[in-house]
Structures are given as C-alpha cells and as structure tokens.
Wavefront OBJ file of the C-alpha trace (Angstrom):
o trace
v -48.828 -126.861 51.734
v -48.719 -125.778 55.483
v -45.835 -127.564 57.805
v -46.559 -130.898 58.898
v -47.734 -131.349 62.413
v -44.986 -133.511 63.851
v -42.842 -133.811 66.643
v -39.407 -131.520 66.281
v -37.571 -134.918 66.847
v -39.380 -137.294 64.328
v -38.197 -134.692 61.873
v -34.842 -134.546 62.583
v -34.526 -137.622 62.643
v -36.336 -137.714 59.084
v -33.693 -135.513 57.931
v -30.792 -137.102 59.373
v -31.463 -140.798 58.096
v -32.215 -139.726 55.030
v -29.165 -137.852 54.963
v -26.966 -140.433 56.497
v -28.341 -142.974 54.216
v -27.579 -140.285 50.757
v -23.904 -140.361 52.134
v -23.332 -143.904 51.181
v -24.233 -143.142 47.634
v -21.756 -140.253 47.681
v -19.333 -142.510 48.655
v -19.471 -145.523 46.505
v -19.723 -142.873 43.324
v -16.609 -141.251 44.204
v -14.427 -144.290 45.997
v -12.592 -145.072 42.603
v -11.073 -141.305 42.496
v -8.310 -141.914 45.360
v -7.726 -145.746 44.669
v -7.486 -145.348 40.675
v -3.558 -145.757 41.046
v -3.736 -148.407 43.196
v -6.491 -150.563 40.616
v -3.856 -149.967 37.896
v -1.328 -150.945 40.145
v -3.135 -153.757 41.254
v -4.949 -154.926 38.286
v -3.511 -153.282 35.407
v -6.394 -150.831 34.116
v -5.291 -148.396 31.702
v -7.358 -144.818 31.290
v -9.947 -145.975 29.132
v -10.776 -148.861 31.209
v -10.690 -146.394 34.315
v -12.625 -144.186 32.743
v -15.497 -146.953 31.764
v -14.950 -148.133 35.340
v -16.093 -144.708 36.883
v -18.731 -144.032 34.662
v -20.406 -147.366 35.071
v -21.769 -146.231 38.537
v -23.294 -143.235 36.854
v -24.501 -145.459 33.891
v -26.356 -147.824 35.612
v -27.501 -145.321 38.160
v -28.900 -142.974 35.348
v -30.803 -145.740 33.481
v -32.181 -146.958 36.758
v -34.207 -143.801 36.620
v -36.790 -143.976 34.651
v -38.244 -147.210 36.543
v -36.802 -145.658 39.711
v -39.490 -142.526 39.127
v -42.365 -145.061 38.244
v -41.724 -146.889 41.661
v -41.448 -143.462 43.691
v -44.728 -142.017 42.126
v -46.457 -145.708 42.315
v -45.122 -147.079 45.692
v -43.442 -144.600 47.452
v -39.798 -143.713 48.325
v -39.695 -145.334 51.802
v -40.547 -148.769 49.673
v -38.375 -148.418 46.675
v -35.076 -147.363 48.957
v -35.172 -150.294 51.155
v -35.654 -152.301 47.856
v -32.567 -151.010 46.417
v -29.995 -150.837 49.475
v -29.101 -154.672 49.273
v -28.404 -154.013 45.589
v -26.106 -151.876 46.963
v -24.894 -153.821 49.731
v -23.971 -156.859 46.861
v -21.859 -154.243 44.514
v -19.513 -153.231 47.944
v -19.229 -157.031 48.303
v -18.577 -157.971 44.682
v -16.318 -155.186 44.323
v -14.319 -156.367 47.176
v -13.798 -159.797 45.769
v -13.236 -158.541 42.417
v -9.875 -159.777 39.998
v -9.809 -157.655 36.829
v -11.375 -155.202 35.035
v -14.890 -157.203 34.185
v -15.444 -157.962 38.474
v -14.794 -154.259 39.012
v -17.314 -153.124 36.545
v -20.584 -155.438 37.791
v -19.644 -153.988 41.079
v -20.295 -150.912 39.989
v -23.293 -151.755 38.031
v -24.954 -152.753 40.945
v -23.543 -150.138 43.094
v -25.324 -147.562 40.878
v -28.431 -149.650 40.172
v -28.501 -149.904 44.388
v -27.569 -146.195 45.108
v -30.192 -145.099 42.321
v -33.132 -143.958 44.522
v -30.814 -142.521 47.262
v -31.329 -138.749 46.410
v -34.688 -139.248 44.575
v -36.373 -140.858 48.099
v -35.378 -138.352 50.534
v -36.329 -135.411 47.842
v -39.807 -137.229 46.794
v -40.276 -137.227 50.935
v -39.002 -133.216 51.106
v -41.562 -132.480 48.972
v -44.060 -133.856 50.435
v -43.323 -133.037 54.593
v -42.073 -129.566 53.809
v -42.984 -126.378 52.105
v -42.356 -125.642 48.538
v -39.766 -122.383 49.584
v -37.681 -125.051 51.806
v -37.007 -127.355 48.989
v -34.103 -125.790 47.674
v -32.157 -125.347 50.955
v -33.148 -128.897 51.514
v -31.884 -130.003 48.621
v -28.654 -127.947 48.959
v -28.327 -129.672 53.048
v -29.133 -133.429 51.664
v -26.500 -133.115 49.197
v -24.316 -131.361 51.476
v -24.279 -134.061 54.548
v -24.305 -136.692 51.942
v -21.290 -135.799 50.549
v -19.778 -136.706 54.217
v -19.329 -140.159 52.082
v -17.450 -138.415 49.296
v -15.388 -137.084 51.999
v -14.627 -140.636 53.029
v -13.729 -141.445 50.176
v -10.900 -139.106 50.197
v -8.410 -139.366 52.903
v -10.334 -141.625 54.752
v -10.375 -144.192 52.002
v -6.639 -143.650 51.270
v -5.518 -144.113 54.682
v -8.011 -147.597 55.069
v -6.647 -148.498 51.873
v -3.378 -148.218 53.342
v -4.058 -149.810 56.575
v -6.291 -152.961 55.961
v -6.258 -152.319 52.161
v -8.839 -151.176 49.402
v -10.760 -154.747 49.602
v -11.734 -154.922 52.798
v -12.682 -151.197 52.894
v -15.267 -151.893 50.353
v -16.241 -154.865 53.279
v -16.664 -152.590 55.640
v -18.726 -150.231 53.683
v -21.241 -152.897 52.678
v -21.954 -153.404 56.812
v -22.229 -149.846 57.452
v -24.910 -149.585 54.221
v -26.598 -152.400 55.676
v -26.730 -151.066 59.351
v -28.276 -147.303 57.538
v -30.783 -149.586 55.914
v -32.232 -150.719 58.862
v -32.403 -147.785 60.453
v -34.097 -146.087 57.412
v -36.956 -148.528 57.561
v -37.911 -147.803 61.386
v -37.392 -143.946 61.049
v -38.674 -143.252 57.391
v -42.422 -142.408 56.400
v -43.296 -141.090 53.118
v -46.002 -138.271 53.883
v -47.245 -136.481 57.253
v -50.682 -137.757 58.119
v -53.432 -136.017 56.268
v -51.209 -135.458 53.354
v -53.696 -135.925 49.851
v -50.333 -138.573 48.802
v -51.184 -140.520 51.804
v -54.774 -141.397 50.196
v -53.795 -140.771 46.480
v -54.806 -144.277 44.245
v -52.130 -145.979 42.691
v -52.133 -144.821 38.942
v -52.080 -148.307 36.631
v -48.712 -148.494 34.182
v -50.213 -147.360 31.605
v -51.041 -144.321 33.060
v -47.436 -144.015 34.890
v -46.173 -144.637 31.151
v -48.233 -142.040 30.191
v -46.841 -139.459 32.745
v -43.571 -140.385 31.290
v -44.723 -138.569 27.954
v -46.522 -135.581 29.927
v -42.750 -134.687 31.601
v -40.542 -135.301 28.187
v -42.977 -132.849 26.344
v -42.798 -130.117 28.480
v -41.050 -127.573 26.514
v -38.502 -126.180 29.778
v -37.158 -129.835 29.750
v -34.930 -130.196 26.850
v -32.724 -127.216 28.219
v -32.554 -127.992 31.714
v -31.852 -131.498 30.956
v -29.171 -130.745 28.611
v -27.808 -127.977 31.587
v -28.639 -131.163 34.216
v -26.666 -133.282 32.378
v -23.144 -131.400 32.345
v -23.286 -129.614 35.439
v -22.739 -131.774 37.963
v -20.793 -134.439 35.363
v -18.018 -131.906 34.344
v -17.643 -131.534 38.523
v -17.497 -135.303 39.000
v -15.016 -136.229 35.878
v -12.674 -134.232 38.186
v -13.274 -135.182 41.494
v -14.054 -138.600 41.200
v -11.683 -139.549 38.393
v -9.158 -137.486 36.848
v -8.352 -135.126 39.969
v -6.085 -138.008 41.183
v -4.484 -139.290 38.811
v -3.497 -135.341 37.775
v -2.101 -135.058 41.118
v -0.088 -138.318 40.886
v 1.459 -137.760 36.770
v 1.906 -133.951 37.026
v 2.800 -133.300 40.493
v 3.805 -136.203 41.895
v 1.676 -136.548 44.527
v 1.517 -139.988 46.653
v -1.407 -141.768 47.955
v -1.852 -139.980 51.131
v -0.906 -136.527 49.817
v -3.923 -137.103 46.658
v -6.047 -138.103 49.449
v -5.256 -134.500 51.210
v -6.086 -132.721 48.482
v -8.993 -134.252 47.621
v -10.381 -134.064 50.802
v -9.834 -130.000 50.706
v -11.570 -130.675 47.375
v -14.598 -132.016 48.818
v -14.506 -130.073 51.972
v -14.984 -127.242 49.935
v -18.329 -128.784 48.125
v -19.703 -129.564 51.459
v -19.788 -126.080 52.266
v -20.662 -124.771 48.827
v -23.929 -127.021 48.982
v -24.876 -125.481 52.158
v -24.606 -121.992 51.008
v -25.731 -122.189 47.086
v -28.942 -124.089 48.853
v -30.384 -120.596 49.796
v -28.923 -118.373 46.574
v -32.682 -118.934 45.220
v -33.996 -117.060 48.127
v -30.996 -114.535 47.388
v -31.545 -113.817 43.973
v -35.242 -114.226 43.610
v -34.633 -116.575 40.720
v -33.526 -119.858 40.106
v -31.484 -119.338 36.742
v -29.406 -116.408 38.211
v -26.992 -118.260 40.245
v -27.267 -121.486 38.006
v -25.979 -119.232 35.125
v -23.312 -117.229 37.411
v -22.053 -120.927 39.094
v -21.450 -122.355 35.386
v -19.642 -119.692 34.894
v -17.222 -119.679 37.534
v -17.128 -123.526 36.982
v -15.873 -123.214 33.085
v -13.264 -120.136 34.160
v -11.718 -122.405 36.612
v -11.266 -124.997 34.230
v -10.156 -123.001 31.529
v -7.493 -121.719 33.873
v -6.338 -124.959 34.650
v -6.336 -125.369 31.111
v -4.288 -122.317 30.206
v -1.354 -122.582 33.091
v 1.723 -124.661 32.151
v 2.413 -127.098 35.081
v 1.264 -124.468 37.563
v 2.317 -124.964 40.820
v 0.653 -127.270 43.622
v -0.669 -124.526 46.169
v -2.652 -123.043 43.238
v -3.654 -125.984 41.710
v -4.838 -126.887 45.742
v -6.643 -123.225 45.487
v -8.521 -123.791 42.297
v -9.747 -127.020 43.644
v -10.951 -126.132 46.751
v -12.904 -123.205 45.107
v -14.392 -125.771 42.448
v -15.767 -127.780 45.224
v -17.353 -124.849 46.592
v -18.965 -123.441 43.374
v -20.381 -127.116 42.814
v -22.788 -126.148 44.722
v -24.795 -124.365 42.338
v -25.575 -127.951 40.782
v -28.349 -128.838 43.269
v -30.301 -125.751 41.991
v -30.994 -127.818 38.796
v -33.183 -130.503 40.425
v -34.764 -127.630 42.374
v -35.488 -125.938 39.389
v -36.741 -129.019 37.909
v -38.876 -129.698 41.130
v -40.528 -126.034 40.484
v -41.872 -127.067 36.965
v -43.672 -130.434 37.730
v -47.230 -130.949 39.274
v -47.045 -133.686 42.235
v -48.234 -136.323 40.384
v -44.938 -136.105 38.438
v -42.923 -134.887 40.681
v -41.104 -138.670 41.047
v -40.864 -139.299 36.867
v -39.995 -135.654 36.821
v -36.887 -135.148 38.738
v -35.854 -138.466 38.038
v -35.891 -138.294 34.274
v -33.610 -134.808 34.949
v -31.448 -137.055 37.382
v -31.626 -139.728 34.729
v -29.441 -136.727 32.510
v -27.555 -136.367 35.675
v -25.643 -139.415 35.918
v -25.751 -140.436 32.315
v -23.782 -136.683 31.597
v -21.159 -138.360 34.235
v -21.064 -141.666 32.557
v -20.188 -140.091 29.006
v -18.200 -137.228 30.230
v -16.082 -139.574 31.870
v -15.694 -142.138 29.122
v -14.969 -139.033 26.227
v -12.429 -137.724 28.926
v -10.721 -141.112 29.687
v -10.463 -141.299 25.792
v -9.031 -138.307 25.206
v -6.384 -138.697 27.927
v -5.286 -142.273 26.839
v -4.895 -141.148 22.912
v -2.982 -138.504 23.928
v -0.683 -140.424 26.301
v -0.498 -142.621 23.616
v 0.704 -139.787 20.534
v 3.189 -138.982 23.579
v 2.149 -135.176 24.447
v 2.934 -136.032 28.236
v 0.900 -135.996 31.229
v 0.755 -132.104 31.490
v -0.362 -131.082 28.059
v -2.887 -134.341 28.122
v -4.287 -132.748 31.651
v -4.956 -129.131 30.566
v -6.288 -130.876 27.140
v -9.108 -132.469 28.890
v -9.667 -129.501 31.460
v -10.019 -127.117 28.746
v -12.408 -129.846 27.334
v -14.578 -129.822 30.253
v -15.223 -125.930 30.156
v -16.101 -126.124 26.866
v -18.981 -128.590 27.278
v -19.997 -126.560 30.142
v -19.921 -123.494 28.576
v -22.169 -124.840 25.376
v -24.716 -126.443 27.640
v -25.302 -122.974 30.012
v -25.673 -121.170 26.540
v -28.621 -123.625 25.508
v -29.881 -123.353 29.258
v -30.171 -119.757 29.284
v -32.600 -119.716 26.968
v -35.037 -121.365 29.373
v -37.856 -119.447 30.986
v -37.069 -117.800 34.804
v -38.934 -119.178 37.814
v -38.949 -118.932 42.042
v -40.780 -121.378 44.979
v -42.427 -118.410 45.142
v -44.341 -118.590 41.360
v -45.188 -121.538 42.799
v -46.606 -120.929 45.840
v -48.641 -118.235 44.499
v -49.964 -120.702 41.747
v -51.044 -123.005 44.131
l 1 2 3 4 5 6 7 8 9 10 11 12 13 14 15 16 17 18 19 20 21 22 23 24 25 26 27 28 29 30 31 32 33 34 35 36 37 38 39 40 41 42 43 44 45 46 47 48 49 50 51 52 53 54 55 56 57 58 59 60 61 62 63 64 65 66 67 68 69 70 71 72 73 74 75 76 77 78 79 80 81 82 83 84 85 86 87 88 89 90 91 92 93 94 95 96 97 98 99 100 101 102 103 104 105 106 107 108 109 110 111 112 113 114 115 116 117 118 119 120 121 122 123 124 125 126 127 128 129 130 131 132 133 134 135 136 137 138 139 140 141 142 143 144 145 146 147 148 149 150 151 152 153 154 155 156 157 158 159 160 161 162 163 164 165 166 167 168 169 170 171 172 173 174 175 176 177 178 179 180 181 182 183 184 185 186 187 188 189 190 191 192 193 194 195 196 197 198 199 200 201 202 203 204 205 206 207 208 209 210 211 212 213 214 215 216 217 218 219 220 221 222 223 224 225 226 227 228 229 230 231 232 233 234 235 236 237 238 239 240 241 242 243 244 245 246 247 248 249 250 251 252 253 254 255 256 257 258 259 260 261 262 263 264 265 266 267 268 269 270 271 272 273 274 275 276 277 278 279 280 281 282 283 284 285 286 287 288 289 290 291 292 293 294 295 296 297 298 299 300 301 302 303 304 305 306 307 308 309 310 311 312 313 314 315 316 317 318 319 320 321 322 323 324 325 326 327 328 329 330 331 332 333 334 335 336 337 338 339 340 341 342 343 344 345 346 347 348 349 350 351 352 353 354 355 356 357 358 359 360 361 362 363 364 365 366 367 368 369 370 371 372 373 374 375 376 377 378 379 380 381 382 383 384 385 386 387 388 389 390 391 392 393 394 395 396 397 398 399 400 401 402 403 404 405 406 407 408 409 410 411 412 413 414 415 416 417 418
C-alpha cells in the first residue's frame, strides 16, 4: 500500500493522540507497582491478594479481546476506543473510592476492560495509513511514548501519592483520560480516503465468528502465542508488581527511593522500544532479535536469581538494562501483524494480545503464590525474591524454545507477496 496522501500535520497529530491516548493504558496497568506498600499499608493486602490485584487489569484486559477484535474488524478502531475510554474513566474513579480488597479489584476490572482497545486501535489504524515496512518501528514508537504513563506511574505517582495521596491521584487520572478522549474523537480517522477498508461491507457475526476459527488454525499461532504470552508478562510481573516490593523487603528502599528506581526502570524501556522497533530492518528477520531479546531477558533474571542480596547499584544496573531489552516484546505483535490477511488483521493481533495480558494475569498470580508460601515456610524475603526471579527465566526460557520452532518472516515477504 503506497503512503496516504495527507497533510504532514493531520498525521502527526494521528500519531501523537493515539500515542497520548496508549499512555493512559500504560499507566493504569502499572500504577499498583509503586503504591503496593502503601495498599497493604492502607488496606491490609497480603501477596496473594496483590498479586490477584495486579493481574486483574491484565485479566480483564486479555478476555476483552476477543470481542475487542470483532468490534475493530466490524466497526472500526476510532468507534470501539471512544466506546471503551469511559469504562476506563469509571475504574480510575471506583478505584479511588475503593475500601478493601473486593473495591480495588472491580476497579481494575474495568480499568482493563476500558484500556483493552488502547494498543489494538492505534495499530488496526497503523496498518491501514502506513506501509507494511513502517509497522514495526511504529509499533516499537506507540509503545514507546505510551509508556510515558508507566513512567508516571513511577516517581510521579509516588511523589502525588505523597503529596495529595494515592486516591485522589487515581481522580486526577480519570480527568486527564477523559480530556485524551475527547481529543481522540476530533483528531482520529480510521483509514486515508480511498483506502479499500473505507468501502469494505461489514462482515455479519457469523462470518466474524468464523474469522475467529481461520486465525486459531493457522499453524504459526500456537508458538507465537505461547512466546506472546510470556514475553512481555515475565517483564511486567517485575515492573509492575514485584520490582517494588523487592526494593522495599531486601533493600530497604522507601517510597520515594522505589519510585527512583523504577523510574530508571522504565526510562530504560522507553528507549529500548524505540530502538528494538527497527532491529527487524537490522536483522532482516523478525525471529532473530525476538530469540536474542529472550535471551538476554532470562540471563538477567537468572542473575538476579543466582546473587545473594547483591548490592543496590547492581541490582539498579540489571534493571535499567531489563527495561531496555523489553523492547524486543513489541516485535511479537509485529510478527503476528506479518502473518494475517487484512480482513483479520483486528481478530488476529488481538487474539495474540489476548495471550498477552492473560500471560501477565497468571504470571503474576503463580508469582504472588510462590512468594507468599514461601514467606510463609519462613525462607526470608531474599531467598523468596531470587526464588521467583529464577522462576521467571525459566518460563521464559521454555516458551522461546517452543517459539523457535516457528517459521522466519520480514515486512518485506510481505510486501513482495502483495
């Protein structure tokens, strides 16, 4: 597909809503990492119920996706994100007002049923304004702004929490979603004139039900999904969960100090997405650096795992570099986005996403279990730690063994094909 004929500034704009609008989903995922002290404090959660309380973002958000890639593929990203921002707008508010463990956890239901479409839209919309060789460094730069809100929810979020306290952050995050919204609906279209989706007809259910089969039998799916479903979940267990409290039980590390280092953390994945996003173009293959990032990814880990009580400045190192090799993780819906006609594209990457989040939710519940049995048989909070670290890299390292059996590809196979 040739570059849409638009103005320069349309598109940037384009890109920068859709961007801006991604960041509040980066957020609201990760805003229970820095503040997980302060809901025990406050409310008395214990791991477990921390751990269920991260994951159900990524729960709800992963079963969301299913219908979520119907609605893209039947009415069109621009549609189905403004649908789902006041979801999200409610779950800031609810989460705000919340007094125990059960208030907390509906928040975050709705938080991930609201944030669901927020990476699908804009990627749907990539596709679709932009050349099939851009979509990876898209990809890569959609991530990367978004996770400004992860950011946010690092230092930022520790010092509001500090200041006005974690309640009416969440407040003030359900005005600024709301104010993106808007601006999303003037700014956002979902194809350049002329484009064939512009005039496509609406397929009927059944044959958007049927499209569902036509992605889960493709025969590359079962490994990426398995490969799409720990990547970016061993990643989050640590930054948006278990980073934090590690900092607090082994080191010692206050409110602020956690938020410091988590902000170095996801400083570090900012720029990672922005470089990984062209390592397709690099290699001339999209397994390549997908295999060599999971690999880094598990070392780290099993580093972490293998050091007694190492000290904070290396611990601060490791981090930092983990945040920039998660950005190999994008290359996963890119590689996805290589394998599915147009008429799937939406129930394609979104059935991968759908492995995504869910790999979060159960990564982070097995995690919070293991911690809290072992706190519990009394092997201390350093022991416990590298336990579930060296846990991690072994889940990672199984799933990139199954995923490098899957068959090689490039934007430009696809190019050519078209």
């Amino acid at each position: 597909m040739s570059a849409p004929r638009a103005s320069r500034l349309y598109v940037v704009a384009l890109v920068t809503i859709l961007c801006l609008v991604y960041t509040v989903s980066q957020f609201l995922r990760s805003s229970t990492g820095v503040i997980a002290p302060n809901l025990t404090a406050d409310l008395g959660l214990h791991p477990e119920e921390l751990g269920i309380l991260s994951g159900a973002f990524f729960l709800s958000f992963a079963l969301m996706q299913i219908p979520v890639g119907i609605l893209l593929d039947r009415y069109g990203a621009r549609l189905t994100m403004i649908g789902s921002v006041g979801i999200a707008v409610l779950g800031c508010l609810v989460f705000a007002m919340a007094e125990g463990r059960t208030g907390l956890t509906v928040a975050r239901i709705l938080m991930g049923i609201g944030c669901s479409v927020m990476l699908m839209g804009p990627l749907m919309i990539y596709r679709r304004w932009f050349p099939a060789d851009r979509f990876a460094a898209l990809t890569g730069m959609q991530i990367s702004i978004g996770t400004l809100g992860a950011l946010m929810a690092t230092a930022p979020l520790a010092f509001a929490a500090e200041a006005i306290g974690w309640r009416a952050s969440f407040v003030l995050a359900a005005i600024v979603t709301g104010v993106l919204a808007v601006a999303m609906g003037f700014i956002v279209r979902d194809a350049p004139a002329g484009h064939p989706a512009s005039a496509a007809p609406r397929e009927t259910l059944g044959q958007s039900l049927r499209g569902l089969g036509e992605v889960v039998r493709h025969p590359a799916v079962p490994p990426l999904f398995v490969m799409i479903s720990t990547g970016y979940a061993v990643f989050a267990a640590v930054q948006t969960l278990w980073a934090s409290p590690y900092l607090a039980d082994v080191h010692g590390l206050d409110l602020t100090a956690r938020g410091n280092v988590l902000l170095l953390l996801t400083a570090g994945q900012v720029v990672g997405l922005l470089v990984w996003g062209y390592a397709e173009r690099v290699f001339g293959s999209i397994k390549k650096p997908i295999m060599a990032g999971a690999a880094l990814s598990a070392a780290i880990l099993a580093l972490l795992a293998a050091l007694d009580t190492p000290p904070l400045w290396l611990v601060t190192a490791l981090f930092v570099i983990f945040g920039l090799n998660a950005g190999y993780t994008p290359l996963l819906l890119a590689h996805g986005r290589l394998i599915f006609p147009d008429r799937l594209a939406g129930r394609g990457i979104t059935i991968l996403n759908f492995g995504n989040m869910a790999g979060v939710f159960v990564l982070s519940a097995l995690s919070g279990v293991l911690i809290g049995q072992l706190l519990r048989m009394d092997f201390g909070f350093d022991i416990t730690y590298r336990a579930a670290f060296g846990f991690l890299a072994f889940v990672l390292v199984a799933a990139a063994a199954y995923y490098s059996t899957i068959p090689d590809t490039n934007s430009r196979a696809l190019i050519d094909g078209d």
